[in-house]
C-alpha positions as CSV (number, residue, x, y, z in Angstrom):
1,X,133.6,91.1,82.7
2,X,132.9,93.2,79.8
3,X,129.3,95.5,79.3
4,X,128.2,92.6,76.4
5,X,128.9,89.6,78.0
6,X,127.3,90.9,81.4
7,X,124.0,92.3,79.0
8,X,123.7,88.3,77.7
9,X,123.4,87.3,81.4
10,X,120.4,89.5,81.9
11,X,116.9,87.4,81.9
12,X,113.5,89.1,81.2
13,X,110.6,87.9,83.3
14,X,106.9,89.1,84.5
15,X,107.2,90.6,87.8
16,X,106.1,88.4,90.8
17,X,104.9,89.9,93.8
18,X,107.4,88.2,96.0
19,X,109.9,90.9,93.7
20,X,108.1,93.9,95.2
21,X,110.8,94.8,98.3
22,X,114.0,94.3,95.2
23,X,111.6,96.5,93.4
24,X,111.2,98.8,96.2
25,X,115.1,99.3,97.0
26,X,115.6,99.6,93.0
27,X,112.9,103.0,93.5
28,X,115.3,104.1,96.8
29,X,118.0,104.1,95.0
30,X,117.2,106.6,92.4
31,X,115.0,108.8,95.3
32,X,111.8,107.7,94.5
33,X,109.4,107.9,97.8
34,X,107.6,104.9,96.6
35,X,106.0,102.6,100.0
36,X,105.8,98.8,99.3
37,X,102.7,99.5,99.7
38,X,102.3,101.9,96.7
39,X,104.4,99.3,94.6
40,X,101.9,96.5,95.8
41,X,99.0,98.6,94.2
42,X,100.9,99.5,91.1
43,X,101.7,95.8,90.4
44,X,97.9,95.0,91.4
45,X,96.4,97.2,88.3
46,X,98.8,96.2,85.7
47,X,101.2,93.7,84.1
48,X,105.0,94.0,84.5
49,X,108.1,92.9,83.6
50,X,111.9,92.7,86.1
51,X,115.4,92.3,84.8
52,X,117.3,90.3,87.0
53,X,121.0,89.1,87.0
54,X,123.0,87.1,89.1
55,X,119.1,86.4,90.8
56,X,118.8,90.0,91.8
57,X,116.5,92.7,90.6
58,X,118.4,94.8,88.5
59,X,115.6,96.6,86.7
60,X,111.4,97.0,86.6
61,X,109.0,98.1,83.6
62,X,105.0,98.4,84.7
63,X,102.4,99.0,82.5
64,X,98.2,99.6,83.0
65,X,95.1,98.7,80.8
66,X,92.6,101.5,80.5
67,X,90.0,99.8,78.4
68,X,90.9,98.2,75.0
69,X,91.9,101.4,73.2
70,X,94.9,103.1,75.5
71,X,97.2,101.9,78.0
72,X,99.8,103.6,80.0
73,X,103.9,102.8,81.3
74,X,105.8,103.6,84.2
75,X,107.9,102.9,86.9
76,X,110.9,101.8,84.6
77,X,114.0,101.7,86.5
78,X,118.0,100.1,86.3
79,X,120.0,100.0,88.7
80,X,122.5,102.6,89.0
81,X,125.2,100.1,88.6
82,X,123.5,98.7,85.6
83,X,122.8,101.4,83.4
84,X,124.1,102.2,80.0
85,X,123.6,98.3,79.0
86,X,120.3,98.6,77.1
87,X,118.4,97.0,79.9
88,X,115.7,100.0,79.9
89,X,115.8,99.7,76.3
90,X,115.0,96.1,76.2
91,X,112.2,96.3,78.9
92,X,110.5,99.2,77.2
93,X,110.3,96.9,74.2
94,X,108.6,93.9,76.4
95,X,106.3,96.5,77.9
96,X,105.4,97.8,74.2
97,X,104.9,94.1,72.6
98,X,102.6,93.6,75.5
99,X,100.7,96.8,75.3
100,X,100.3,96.1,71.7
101,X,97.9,98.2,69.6
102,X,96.6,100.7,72.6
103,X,97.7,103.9,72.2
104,X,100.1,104.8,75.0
105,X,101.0,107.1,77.7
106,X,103.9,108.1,79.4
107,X,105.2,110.6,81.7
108,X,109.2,111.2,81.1
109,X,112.0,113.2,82.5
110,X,114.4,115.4,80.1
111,X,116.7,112.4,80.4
112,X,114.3,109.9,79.2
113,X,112.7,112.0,76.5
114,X,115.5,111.0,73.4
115,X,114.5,107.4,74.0
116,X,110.9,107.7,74.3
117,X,111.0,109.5,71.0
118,X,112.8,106.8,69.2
119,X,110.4,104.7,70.3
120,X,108.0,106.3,68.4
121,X,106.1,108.7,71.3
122,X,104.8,112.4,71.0
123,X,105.0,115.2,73.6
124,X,101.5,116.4,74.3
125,X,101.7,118.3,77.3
126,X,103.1,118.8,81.2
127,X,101.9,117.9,85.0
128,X,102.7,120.0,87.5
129,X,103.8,118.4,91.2
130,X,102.7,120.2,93.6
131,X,103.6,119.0,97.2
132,X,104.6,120.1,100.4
133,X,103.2,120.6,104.5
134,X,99.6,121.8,103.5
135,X,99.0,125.3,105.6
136,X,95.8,126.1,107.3
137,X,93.5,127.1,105.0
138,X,89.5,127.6,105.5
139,X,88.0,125.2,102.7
140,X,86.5,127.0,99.8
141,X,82.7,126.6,99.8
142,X,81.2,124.7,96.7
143,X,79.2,126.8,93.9
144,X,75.5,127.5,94.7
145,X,73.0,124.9,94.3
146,X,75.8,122.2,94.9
147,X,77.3,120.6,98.1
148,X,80.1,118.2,98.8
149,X,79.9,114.5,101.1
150,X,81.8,111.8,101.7
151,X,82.0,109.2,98.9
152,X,80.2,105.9,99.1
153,X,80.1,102.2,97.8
154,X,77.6,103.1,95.8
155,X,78.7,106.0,93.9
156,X,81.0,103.5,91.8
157,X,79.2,104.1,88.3
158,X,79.0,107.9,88.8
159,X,82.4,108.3,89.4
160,X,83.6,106.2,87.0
161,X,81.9,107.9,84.4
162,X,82.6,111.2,85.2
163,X,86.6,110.1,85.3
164,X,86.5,108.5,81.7
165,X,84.8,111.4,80.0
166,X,87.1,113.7,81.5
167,X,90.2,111.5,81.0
168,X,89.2,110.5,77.4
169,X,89.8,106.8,78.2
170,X,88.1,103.9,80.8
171,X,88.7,104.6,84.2
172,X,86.8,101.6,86.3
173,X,89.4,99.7,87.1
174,X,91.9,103.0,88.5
175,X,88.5,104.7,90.4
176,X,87.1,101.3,91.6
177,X,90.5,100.3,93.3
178,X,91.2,104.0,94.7
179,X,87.7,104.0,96.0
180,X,88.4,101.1,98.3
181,X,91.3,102.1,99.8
182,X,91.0,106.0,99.8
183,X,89.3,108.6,100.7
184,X,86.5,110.5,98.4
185,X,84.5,113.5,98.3
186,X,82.3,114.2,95.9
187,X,80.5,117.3,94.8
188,X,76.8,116.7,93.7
189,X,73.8,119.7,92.0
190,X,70.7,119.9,94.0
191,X,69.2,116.6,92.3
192,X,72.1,114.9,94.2
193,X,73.9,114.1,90.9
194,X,77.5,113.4,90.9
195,X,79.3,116.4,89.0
196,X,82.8,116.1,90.5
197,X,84.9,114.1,93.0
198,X,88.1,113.8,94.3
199,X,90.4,111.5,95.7
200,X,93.0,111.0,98.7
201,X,95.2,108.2,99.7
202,X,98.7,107.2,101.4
203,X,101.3,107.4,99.1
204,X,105.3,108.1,99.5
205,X,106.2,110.2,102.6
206,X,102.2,111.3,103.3
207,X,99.8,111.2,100.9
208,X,98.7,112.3,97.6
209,X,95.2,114.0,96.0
210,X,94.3,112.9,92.7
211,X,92.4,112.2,90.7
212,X,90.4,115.3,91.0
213,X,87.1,116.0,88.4
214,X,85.5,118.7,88.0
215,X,83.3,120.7,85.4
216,X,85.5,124.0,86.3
217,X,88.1,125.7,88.3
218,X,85.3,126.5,91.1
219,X,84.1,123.3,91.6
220,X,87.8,121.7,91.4
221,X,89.0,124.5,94.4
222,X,85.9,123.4,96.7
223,X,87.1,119.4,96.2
224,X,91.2,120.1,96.3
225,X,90.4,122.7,99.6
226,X,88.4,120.4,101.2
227,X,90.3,117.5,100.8
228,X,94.0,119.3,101.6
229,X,92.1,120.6,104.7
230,X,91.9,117.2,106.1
231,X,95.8,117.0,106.1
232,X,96.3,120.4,107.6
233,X,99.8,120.1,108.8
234,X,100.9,116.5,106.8
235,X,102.4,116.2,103.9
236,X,100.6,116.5,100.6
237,X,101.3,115.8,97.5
238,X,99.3,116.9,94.3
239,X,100.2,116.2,90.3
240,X,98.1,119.2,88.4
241,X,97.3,118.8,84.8
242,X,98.3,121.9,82.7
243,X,96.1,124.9,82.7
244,X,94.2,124.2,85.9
245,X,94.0,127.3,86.7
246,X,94.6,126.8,90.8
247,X,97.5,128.3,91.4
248,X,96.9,130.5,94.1
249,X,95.1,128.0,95.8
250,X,98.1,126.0,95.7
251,X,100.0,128.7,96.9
252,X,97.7,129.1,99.8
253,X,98.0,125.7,100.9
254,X,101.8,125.6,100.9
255,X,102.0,123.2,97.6
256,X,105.1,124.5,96.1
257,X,105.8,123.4,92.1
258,X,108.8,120.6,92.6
259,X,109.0,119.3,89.1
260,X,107.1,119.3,85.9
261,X,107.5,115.9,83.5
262,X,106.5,115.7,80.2
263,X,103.4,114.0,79.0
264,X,103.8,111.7,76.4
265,X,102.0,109.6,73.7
266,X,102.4,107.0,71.4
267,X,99.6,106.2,68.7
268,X,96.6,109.1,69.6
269,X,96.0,110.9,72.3
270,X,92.8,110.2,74.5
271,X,90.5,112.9,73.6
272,X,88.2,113.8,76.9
273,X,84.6,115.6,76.7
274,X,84.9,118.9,77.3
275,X,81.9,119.4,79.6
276,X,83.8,117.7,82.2
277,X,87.6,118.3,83.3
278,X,90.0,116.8,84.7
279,X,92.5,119.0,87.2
280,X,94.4,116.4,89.1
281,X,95.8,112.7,87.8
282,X,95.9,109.8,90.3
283,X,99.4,108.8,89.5
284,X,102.2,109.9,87.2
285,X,102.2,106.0,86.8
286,X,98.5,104.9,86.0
287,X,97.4,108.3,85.0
């Protein structure tokens, strides 16, 4: 069978959940530590699309809303055995039509940058992953006049807002979802105002912090220490926006530097307040 007749007999469909264990072996296969579990909350947030041929699963393309005004991609993936047939191609363009006007963002290997470009996006900028066994480390106390506690139901709003100014974009739906099946600390000033938070959760082969939000460096250390304290021992893994200025912290904690993608854009980029930062993202997926 040649490469064009077998493209023709590739079909284009949304992703069902019923798809998510093809999915799942499709992120094995190219060594992603993705849990059905962490596809299950990927395909929750967003819309998606699956090549299939033959009635298997042969390729996936997710994409998430943040507000009206900027979306992001992810998780696109061919089979091994299928690639170099145009299928990523072909499901970059569904996920595009669908995204429409948004302005978009992407996070892309060296080997996926050419393409990306063609299709019209910008590099902007890196994340760092940081993972590893997290070492015992005393947590860093928070800056005077401020203390840290447990998240609550109620500190929906807060937290929501903080995470949109700092991420230049809407945030409710990503926080509001993380907040009910994570864990949350958040850092308040001595009215008991929310001025930073962060976030833990299962995810691959332990778990992963992110987002974290903070006005500075100081504040950010007390809510990474803290949280990475609680996994003393586990595995840990972290994606660092660039210039977070944590280094040693992470060097403490035993979070080496594994890889460093390339943040991408297409249309303009989200531009965040600068009162408010933020250090961590929740996903390389959904930002």
């Amino acid at each position: 069978m040649s490469s064009a007749t077998a493209a023709v007999r590739v079909q284009y469909r949304p992703m069902l959940e019923s798809d998510i264990p093809a999915a799942h072996a499709l992120s094995q296969a190219v060594h992603w530590r993705h849990r059905p579990d962490d596809w299950r909350l990927l395909h929750r947030l967003g819309g998606s699309f699956v090549a299939e041929c033959g009635g298997s699963v042969i390729g996936t393309a997710l994409w998430w809303p943040h507000g009206d005004d900027h979306a992001s991609l992810g998780m696109v993936i061919v089979s091994p055995e299928a690639q170099g047939r145009g299928i990523g191609r072909e499901l970059m363009n569904r996920l595009l039509e669908a995204i429409g006007e948004r302005s978009t963002l992407l996070h892309a290997t060296p080997a996926g940058q050419p393409l990306y470009e063609r299709l019209g996006f910008e590099v902007i900028g890196r994340v760092h992953q940081h993972q590893g066994t997290v070492a015992h480390r005393a947590p860093v106390a928070p800056p005077p006049g401020t203390c840290l506690r447990a998240a609550e139901a109620g500190d929906g709003a807060a937290l929501v807002e903080l995470a949109s100014r700092a991420a230049g974009m809407a945030r409710a739906q990503v926080v509001n979802e993380l907040l009910c099946i994570a864990e949350g600390v958040v850092i308040e000033d001595s009215d008991g105002n929310p001025v930073g938070f962060g976030i833990l959760r299962s995810f691959g082969q332990g778990d992963i912090i992110g987002p974290v939000v903070a006005p500075d460096a100081e504040h950010a250390r007390a809510l990474l220490s803290h949280l990475a304290a609680t996994r003393t021992g586990s595995f840990v893994r972290i994606d660092m926006c660039d210039e977070h200025g944590l280094d040693s912290l992470l060097s403490e904690l035993g979070l080496a530097n594994v890889d460093t993608p390339i943040v991408m854009v297409r249309g303009k980029a989200p531009q965040a307040d600068p009162g408010i930062h933020q250090f961590a993202i929740a996903s390389q997926a959904f930002f």
